[in-house]
MILUM-546586 format. One record per residue (C-alpha): residue in three letters; x, y, z. Coordinates in Angstrom, 3 decimals. Each point is the difference from the previous one (the first is absolute). Layout:
BEGIN
['ALA' [X Y Z]]
...
! end
This chain:
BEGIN
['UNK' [-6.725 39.420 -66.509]]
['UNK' [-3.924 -0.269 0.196]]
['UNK' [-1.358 -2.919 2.589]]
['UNK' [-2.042 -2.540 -1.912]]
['UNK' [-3.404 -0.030 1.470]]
['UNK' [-2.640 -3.021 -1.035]]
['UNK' [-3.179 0.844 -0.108]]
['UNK' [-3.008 -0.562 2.493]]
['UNK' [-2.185 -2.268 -2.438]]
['UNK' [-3.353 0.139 2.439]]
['UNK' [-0.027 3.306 -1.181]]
['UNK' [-0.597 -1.063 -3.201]]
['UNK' [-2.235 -2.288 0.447]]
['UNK' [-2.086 3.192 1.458]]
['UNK' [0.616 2.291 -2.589]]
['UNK' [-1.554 -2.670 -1.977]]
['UNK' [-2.755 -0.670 2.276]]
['UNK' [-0.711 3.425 0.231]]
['UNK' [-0.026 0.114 -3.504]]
['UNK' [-2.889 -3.040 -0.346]]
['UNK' [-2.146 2.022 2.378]]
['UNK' [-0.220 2.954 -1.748]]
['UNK' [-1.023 -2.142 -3.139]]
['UNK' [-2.889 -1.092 2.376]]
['UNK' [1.558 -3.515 1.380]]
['UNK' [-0.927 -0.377 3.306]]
['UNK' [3.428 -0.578 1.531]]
['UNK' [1.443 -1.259 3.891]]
['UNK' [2.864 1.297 0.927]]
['UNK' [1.916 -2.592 1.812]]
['UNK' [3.268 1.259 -1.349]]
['UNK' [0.903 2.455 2.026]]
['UNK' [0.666 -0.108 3.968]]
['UNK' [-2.521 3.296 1.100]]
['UNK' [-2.808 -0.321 1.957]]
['UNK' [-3.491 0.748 -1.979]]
['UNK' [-1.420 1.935 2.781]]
['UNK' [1.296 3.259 0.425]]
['UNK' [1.165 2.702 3.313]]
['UNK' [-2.171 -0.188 2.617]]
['UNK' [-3.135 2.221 0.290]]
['UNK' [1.178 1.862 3.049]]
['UNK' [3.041 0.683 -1.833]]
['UNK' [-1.126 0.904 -3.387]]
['UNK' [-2.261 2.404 2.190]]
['UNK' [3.406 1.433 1.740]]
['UNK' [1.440 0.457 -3.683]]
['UNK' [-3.067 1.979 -1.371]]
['UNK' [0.391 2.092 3.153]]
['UNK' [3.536 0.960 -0.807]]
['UNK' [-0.785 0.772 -3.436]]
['UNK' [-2.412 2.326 0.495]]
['UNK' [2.392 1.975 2.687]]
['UNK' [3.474 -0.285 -0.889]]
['UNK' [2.192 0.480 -3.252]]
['UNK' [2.475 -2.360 0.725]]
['UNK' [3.609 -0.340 0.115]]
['UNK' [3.318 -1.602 0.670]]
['UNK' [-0.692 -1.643 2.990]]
['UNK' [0.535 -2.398 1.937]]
['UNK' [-2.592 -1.114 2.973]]
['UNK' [1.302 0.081 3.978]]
['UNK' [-3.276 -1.275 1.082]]
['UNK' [0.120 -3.338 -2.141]]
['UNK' [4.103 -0.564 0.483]]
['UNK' [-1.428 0.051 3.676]]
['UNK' [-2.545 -2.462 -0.580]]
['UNK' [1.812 -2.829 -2.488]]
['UNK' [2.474 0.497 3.129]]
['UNK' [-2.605 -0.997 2.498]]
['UNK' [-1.459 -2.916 -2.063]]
['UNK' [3.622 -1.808 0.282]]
['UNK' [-0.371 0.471 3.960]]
['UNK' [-4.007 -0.911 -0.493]]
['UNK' [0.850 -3.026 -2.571]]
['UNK' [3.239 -1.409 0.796]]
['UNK' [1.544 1.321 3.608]]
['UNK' [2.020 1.914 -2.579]]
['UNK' [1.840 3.751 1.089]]
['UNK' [0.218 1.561 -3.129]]
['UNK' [0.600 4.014 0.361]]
['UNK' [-1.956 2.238 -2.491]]
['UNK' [3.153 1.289 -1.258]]
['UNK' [0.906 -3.229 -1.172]]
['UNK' [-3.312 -0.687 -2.238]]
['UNK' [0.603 1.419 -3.791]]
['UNK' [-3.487 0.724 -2.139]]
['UNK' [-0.034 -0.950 -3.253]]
['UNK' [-2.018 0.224 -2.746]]
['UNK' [-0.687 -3.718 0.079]]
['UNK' [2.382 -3.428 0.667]]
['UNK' [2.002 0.466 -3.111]]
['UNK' [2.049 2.905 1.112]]
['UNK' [0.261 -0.531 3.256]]
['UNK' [1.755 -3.502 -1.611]]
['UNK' [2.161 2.209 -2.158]]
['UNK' [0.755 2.328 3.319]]
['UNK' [1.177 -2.856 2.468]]
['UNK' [2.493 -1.739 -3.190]]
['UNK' [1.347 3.627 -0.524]]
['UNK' [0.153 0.271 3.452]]
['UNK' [1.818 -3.162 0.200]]
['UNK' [2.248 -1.719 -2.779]]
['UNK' [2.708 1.888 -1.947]]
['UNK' [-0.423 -1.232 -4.071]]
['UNK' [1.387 -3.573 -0.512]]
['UNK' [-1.397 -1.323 3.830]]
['UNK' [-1.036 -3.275 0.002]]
['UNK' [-4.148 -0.167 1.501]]
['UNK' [-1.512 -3.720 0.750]]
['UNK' [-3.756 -0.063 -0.632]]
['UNK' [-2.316 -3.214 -0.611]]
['UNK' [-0.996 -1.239 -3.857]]
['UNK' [-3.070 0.279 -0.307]]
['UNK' [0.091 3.253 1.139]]
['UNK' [-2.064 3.709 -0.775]]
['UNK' [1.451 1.279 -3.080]]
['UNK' [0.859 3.353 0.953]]
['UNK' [2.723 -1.595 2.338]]
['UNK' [2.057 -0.588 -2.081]]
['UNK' [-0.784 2.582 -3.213]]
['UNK' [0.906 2.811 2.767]]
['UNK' [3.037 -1.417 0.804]]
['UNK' [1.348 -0.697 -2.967]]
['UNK' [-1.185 3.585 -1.074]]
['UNK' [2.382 1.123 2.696]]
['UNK' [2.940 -2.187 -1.042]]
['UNK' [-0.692 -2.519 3.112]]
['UNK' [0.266 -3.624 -0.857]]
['UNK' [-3.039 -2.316 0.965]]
['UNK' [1.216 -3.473 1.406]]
['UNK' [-3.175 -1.965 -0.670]]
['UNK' [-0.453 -2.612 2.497]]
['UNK' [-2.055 -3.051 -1.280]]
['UNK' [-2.770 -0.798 1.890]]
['UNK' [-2.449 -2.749 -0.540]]
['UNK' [-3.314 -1.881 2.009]]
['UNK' [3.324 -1.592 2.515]]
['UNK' [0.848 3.548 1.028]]
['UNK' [-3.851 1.576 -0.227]]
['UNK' [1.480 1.953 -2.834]]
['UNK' [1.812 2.224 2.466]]
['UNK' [3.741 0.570 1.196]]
['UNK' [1.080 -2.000 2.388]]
['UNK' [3.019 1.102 2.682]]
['UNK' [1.469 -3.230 -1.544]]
['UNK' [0.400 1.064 -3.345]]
['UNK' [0.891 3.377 0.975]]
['UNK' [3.128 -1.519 2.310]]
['UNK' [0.703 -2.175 -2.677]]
['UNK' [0.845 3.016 -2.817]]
['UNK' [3.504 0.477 -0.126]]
['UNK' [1.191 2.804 -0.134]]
['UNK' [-2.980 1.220 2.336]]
['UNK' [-1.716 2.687 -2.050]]
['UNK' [-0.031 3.687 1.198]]
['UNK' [-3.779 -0.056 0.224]]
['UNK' [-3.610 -2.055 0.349]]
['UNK' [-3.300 0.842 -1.202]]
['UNK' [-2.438 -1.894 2.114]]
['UNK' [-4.098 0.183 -0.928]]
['UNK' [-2.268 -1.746 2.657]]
['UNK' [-3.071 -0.029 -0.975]]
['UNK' [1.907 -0.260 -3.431]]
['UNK' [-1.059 0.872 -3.877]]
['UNK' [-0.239 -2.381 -1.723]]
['UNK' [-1.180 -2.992 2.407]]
['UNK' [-1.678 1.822 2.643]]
['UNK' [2.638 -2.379 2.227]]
['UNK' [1.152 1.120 3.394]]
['UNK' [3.031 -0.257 2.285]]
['UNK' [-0.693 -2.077 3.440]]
['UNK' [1.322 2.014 2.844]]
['UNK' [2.731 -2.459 0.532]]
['UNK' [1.026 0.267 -3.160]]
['UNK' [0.669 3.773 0.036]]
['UNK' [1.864 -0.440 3.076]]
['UNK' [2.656 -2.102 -2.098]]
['UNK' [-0.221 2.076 -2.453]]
['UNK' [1.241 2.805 2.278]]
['UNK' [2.254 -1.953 1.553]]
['UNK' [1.801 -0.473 -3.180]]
['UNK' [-0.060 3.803 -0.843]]
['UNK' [1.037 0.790 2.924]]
['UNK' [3.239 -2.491 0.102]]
['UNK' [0.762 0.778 -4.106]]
['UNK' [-0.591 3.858 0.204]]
['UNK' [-2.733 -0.317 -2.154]]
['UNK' [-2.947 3.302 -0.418]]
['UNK' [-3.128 -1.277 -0.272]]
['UNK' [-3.150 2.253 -2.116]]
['UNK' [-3.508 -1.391 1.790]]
['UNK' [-2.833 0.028 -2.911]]
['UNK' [-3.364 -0.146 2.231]]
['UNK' [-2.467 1.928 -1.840]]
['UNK' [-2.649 -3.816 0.387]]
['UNK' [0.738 0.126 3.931]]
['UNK' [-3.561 0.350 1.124]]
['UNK' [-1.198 -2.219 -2.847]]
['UNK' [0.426 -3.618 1.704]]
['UNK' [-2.083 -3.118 0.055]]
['UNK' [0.086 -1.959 3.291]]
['UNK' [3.493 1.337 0.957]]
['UNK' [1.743 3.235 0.535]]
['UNK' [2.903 1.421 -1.279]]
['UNK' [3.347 1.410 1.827]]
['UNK' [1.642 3.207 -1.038]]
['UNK' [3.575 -0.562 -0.218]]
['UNK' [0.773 2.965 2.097]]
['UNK' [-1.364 -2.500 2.807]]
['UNK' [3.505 -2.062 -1.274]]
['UNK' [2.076 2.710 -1.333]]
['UNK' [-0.223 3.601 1.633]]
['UNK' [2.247 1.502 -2.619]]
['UNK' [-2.023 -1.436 -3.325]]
['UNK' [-1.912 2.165 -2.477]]
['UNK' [-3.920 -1.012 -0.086]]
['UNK' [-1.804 1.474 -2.687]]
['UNK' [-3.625 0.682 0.148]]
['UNK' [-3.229 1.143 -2.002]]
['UNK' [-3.403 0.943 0.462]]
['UNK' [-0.673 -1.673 -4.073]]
['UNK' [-0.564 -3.455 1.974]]
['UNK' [-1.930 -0.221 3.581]]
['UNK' [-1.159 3.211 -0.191]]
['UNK' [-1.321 -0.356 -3.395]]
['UNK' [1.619 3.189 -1.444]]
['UNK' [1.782 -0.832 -2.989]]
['UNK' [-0.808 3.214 -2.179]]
['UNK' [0.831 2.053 2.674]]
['UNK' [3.851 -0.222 -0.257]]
['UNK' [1.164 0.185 3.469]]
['UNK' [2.545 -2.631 2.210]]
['UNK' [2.768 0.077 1.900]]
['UNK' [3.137 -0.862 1.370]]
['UNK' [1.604 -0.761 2.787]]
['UNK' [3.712 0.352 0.570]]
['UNK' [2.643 -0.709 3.147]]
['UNK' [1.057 3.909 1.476]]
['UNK' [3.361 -0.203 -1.552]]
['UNK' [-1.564 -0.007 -3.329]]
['UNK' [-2.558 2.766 0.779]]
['UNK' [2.178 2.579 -1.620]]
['UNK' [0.893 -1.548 -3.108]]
['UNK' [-3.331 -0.869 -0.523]]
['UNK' [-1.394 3.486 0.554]]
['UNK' [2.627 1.344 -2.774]]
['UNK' [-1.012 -2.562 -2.497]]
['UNK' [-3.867 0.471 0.461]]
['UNK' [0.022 3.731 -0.040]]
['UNK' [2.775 -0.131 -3.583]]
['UNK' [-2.428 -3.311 -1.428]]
['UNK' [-3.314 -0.412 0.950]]
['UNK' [-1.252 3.613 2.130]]
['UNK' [-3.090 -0.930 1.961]]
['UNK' [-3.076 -2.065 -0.616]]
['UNK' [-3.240 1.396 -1.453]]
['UNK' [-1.714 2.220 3.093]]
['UNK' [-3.072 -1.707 -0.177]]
['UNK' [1.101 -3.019 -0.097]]
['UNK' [1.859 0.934 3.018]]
['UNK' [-2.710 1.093 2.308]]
['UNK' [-2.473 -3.144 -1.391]]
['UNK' [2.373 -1.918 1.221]]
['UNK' [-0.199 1.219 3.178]]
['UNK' [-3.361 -1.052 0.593]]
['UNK' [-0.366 -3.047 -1.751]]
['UNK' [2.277 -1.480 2.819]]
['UNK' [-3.522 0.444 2.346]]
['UNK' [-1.631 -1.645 -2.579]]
['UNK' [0.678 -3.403 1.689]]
['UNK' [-3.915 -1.296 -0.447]]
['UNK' [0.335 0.792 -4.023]]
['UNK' [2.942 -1.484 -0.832]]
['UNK' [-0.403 -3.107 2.056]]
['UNK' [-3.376 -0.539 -2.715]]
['UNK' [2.416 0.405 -2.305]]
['UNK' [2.099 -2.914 1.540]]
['UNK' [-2.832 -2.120 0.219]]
['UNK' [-0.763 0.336 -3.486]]
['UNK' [3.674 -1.375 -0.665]]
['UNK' [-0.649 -2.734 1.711]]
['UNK' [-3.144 -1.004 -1.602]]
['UNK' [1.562 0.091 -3.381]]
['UNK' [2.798 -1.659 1.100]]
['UNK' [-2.084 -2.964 1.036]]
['UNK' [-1.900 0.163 -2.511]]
['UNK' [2.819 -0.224 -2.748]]
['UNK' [1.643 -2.747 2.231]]
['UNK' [-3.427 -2.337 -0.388]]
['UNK' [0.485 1.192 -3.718]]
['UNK' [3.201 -1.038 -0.696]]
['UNK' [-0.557 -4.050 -0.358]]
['UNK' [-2.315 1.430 -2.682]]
['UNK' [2.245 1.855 -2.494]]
['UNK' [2.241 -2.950 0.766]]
['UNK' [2.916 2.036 2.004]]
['UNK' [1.248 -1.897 2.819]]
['UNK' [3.229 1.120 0.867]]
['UNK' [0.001 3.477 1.533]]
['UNK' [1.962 1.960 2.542]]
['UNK' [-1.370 0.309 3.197]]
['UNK' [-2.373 3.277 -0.064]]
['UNK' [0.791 0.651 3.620]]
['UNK' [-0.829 3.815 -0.140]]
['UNK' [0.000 3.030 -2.897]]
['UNK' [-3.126 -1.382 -2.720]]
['UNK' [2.128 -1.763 -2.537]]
['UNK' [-0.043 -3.607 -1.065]]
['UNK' [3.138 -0.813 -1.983]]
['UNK' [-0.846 -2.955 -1.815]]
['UNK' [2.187 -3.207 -2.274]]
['UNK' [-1.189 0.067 -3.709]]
['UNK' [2.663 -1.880 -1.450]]
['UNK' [-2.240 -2.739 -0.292]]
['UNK' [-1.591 2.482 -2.733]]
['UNK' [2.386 2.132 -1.349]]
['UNK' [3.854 1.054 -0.103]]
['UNK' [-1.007 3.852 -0.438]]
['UNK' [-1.621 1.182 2.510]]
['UNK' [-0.521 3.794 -1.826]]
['UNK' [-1.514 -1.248 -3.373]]
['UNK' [-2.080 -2.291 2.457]]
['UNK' [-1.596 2.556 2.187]]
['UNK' [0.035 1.700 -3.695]]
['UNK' [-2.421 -2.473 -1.114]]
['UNK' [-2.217 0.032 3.469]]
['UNK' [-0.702 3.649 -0.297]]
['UNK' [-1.317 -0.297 -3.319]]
['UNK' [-1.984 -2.653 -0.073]]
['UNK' [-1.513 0.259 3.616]]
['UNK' [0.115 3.867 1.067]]
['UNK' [2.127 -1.327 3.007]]
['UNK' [3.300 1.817 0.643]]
['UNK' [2.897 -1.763 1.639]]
['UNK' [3.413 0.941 1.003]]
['UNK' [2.824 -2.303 -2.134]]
['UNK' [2.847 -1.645 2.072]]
['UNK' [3.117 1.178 -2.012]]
['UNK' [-0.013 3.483 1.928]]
['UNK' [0.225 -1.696 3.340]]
['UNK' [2.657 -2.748 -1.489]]
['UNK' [1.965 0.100 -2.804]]
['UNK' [1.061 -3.459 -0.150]]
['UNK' [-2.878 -1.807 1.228]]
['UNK' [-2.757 2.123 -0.745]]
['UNK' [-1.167 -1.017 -3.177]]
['UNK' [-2.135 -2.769 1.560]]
['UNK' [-1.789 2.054 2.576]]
['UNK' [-2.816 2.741 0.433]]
['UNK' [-0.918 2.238 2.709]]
['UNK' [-3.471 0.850 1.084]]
['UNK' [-1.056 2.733 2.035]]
['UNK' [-3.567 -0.963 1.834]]
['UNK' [-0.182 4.220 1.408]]
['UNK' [-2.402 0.213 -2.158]]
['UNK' [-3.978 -0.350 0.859]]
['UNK' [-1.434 -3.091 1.075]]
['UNK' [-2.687 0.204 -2.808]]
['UNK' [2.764 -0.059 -2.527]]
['UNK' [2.150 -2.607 1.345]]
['UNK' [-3.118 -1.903 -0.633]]
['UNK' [-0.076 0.868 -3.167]]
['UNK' [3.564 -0.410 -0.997]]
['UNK' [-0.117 -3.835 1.756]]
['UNK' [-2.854 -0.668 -2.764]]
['UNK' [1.793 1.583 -2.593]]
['UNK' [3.115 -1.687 0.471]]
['UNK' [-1.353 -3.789 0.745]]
['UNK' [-0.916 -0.563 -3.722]]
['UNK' [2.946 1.790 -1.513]]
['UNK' [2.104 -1.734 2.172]]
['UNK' [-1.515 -3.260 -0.819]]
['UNK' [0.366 0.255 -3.511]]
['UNK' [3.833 0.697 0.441]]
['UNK' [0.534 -2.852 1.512]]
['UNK' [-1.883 -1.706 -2.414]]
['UNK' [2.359 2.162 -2.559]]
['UNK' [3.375 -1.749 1.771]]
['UNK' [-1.008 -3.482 0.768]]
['UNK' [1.764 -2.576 -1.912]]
['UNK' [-2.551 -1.303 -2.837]]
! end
């Protein structure tokens, strides 16, 4: 029996994006959740360096195991042992490394709706059954310990995302603690998706090894450290699982590019960079946010952290995809449909991704005021 795998519909909408460009359209890409800048300069330097000495091989880095290890100490009061950290070649298998490392086929895994897409493609690619948790404006579209103590049977797993894709949304210390506390009581493993933690707006965000010493936390330098293209995160698993992990890594995945490896390395000095990065967020996040009243979207998730807004059209439409369809074509703009993030309820919103630069945010904002005007103009009763 073959899983059943939907597909990720942004990446449509970026084939077809992509697409317009090349016909000469000038096109913003607001679809997809990468940052437009790219590695830092003192990094891209460190990669050219390598190049130019080394060939390259299977291998994985001491030297930055060491140093992710240090930043939970730096960042969180977190001991986290080098041997424990996993490199990756991004967030998506070091996801499909911590469920195999995990759940036997048929487990039962709790994760919020709306939720990243991937979630729950990769489990059900592994013959691991999502329990979608609703979760609306009443719960800040995220799980809540309440609704986790309230499954019955308890499930086997939790996927927890804070800052989370779609909504940008995160978890309030206090609200992780219950969260553990109901893990903890119900026997419940937890996977930690915190590749936003560092991207914040007037708050900070816990990692839930702060809650739960024995959780998986996966990581990636595609967010914060602006290094999508390079392919390279990690994971980080309790020491009873440090052995299974290291046979399923080695059989699955092998190592991470090498360059990618000792970029990352240095980009974590790159503190002064990335933090312009950070503020760039936050400009076009206030900026869309003054925009919004504009195109007519008021009810939105809370964009805590990440650079997503994730935004109510059902005032406009009940199909999100041929709606974002439609927006690309006639405006250049690219945006990210809602039915990959929810199935059920995602026909009647969008996601936006302001990492992107400021000058085009601009842009887009102008772009979509009149289109989403006339829309409205479109659905109003006669």
């Amino acid at each position: 029996m073959i899983a059943h795998v939907e597909p990720f519909h942004a990446t449509t909408i970026g084939r077809l994006a992509y697409e317009l460009a090349a016909e000469g359209r000038d096109v913003i890409h607001m679809e997809y959740g990468q940052p437009s800048t790219g590695a830092p300069a003192a990094a891209i330097a460190a990669a050219h360096a390598v190049l130019d000495a080394e060939a390259g091989g299977y291998w994985e880095s001491p030297a930055l195991r060491e140093r992710i290890a240090r930043h939970y100490a730096e960042a969180y009061g977190v001991e986290v042992s080098p041997e424990q950290v996993f490199l990756t070649c991004g967030a998506s298998p070091a996801f499909v490394l911590a469920l195999s490392c995990l759940f036997r086929p048929g487990a039962r895994v709790a994760l919020a709706r709306p939720g990243y897409v991937a979630y729950r493609n990769a489990m059900r690619t592994l013959y691991i059954e999502p329990v979608e948790l609703p979760c609306g404006p009443a719960e800040r579209y995220q799980v809540t310990a309440a609704a986790l103590d309230a499954l019955d049977p308890a499930p086997e797993g939790l996927i927890i995302a804070s800052p989370a894709n779609p909504t940008g949304t995160v978890i309030a210390p206090e609200e992780l603690a219950a969260i553990a506390e109901v893990c903890a009581r119900k026997g419940i493993a937890v996977i930690s998706d915190e590749i936003y933690h560092g991207l914040t707006y007037g708050m900070t965000a816990d990692s839930l090894l702060s809650h739960v010493p024995d959780a998986l936390v996966v990581n990636s330098f595609s967010k914060w450290f602006s290094m999508a293209g390079w392919r390279l995160g990690w994971l980080v698993v309790p020491p009873h699982l440090i052995e299974p992990a290291r046979a399923r890594i080695a059989n699955l995945f092998l190592t991470p590019p090498v360059l990618a490896q000792h970029a990352g390395l240095v980009a974590f000095d790159c503190v002064e960079e990335l933090e312009g990065h950070h503020a760039n967020y936050a400009r076009n996040r206030e900026l869309l946010l003054a925009a919004l009243p504009r195109l007519g979207l008021q009810r939105i998730a809370p964009p805590d952290g990440a650079f997503y807004i994730w935004a109510d059209i059902g005032h406009l439409t009940n199909d999100s995809f041929a709606f974002c369809r439609q927006l690309l074509a006639d405006t250049g703009v690219a945006t990210a449909p809602g039915i990959d993030f929810d199935p059920v309820d995602g026909n009647r919103f969008i996601r936006l991704s302001f990492a992107v630069s400021t000058p085009q945010i601009e842009d887009a904002i102008e772009r979509m005021v009149a289109w989403f005007a006339a829309r409205r103009e479109a659905v109003s009763p006669a």
